[in-house]
C-alpha positions as CSV (number, residue, x, y, z in Angstrom):
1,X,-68.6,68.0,-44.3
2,X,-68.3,65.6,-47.1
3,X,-66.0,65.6,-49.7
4,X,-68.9,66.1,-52.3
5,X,-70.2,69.3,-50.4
6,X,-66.8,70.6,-50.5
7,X,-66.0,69.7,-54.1
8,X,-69.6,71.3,-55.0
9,X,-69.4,74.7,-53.5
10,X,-66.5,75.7,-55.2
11,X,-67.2,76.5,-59.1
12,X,-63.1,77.2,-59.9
13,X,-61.9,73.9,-58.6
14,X,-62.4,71.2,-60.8
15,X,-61.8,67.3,-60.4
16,X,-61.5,65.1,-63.2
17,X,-59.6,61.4,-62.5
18,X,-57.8,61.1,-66.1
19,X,-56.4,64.8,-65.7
20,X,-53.5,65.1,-62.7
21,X,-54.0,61.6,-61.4
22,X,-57.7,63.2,-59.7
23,X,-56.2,66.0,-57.6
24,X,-58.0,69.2,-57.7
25,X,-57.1,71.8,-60.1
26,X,-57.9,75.6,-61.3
27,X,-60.5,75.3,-64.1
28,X,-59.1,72.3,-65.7
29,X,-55.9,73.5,-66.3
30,X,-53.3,71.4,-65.2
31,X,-52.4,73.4,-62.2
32,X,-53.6,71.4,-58.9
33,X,-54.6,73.2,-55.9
34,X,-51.7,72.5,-54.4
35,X,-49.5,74.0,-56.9
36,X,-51.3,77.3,-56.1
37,X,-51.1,77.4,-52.6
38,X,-47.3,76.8,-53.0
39,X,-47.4,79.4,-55.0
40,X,-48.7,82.2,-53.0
41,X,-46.5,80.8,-50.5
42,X,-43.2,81.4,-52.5
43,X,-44.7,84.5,-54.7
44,X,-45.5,87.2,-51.7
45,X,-45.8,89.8,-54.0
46,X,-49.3,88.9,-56.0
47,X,-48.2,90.9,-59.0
48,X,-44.8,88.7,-59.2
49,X,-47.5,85.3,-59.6
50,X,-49.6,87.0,-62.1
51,X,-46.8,87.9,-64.1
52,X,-45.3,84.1,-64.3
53,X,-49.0,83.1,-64.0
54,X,-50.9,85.5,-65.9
55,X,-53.6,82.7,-66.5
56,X,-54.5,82.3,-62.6
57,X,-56.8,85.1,-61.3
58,X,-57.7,86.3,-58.1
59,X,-60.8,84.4,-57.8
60,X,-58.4,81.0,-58.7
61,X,-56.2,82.1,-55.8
62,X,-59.3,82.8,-53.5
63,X,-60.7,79.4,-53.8
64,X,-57.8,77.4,-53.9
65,X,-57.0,78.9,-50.1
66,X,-60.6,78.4,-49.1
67,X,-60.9,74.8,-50.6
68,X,-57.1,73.9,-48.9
69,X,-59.1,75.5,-45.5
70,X,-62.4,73.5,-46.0
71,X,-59.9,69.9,-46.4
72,X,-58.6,69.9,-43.3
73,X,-59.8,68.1,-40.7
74,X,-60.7,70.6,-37.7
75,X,-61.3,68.4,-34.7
76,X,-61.2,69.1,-30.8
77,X,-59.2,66.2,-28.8
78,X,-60.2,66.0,-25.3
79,X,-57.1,64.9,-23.5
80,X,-57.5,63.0,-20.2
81,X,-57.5,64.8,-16.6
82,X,-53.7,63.9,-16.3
83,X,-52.7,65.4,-18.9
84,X,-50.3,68.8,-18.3
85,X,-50.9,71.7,-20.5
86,X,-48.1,74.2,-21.1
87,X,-49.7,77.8,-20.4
């Protein structure tokens, strides 16, 4: 998947090179997708994010997950016939 395709199906992540040095953000604001998923990470409790973040909504959250999910590189490795596995 190209980095086009990804930045494309995703209407609440925005890119714009003179805002956050490029990084994608939550509709323009200056909040980068990375930000967010930090934040999810230290708020558990949604209602404790939306109260220090009342400008984030759900849908921001949703996407910034999914978009963090799409960037990573899912591969398969074979490994060679010697190699032990731990089961």
């Amino acid at each position: 998947m190209s980095i086009e395709s990804i930045y494309s199906s995703f209407d609440r992540i925005t890119v714009d090179s003179t805002q956050m040095n490029g990084q994608p953000c939550i509709r323009h604001m200056r909040l980068t997708v990375r930000r967010v998923v930090e934040l999810l990470a230290i708020y558990p409790d949604r209602e404790e994010l939306h109260q220090e973040y009342p400008e984030l909504e759900d849908e921001d959250l949703r996407q910034a997950l999914l978009y963090s999910a799409a960037c990573l590189d899912d591969r398969v490795l074979t490994l060679p016939p010697f190699y032990e596995t731990a089961a």
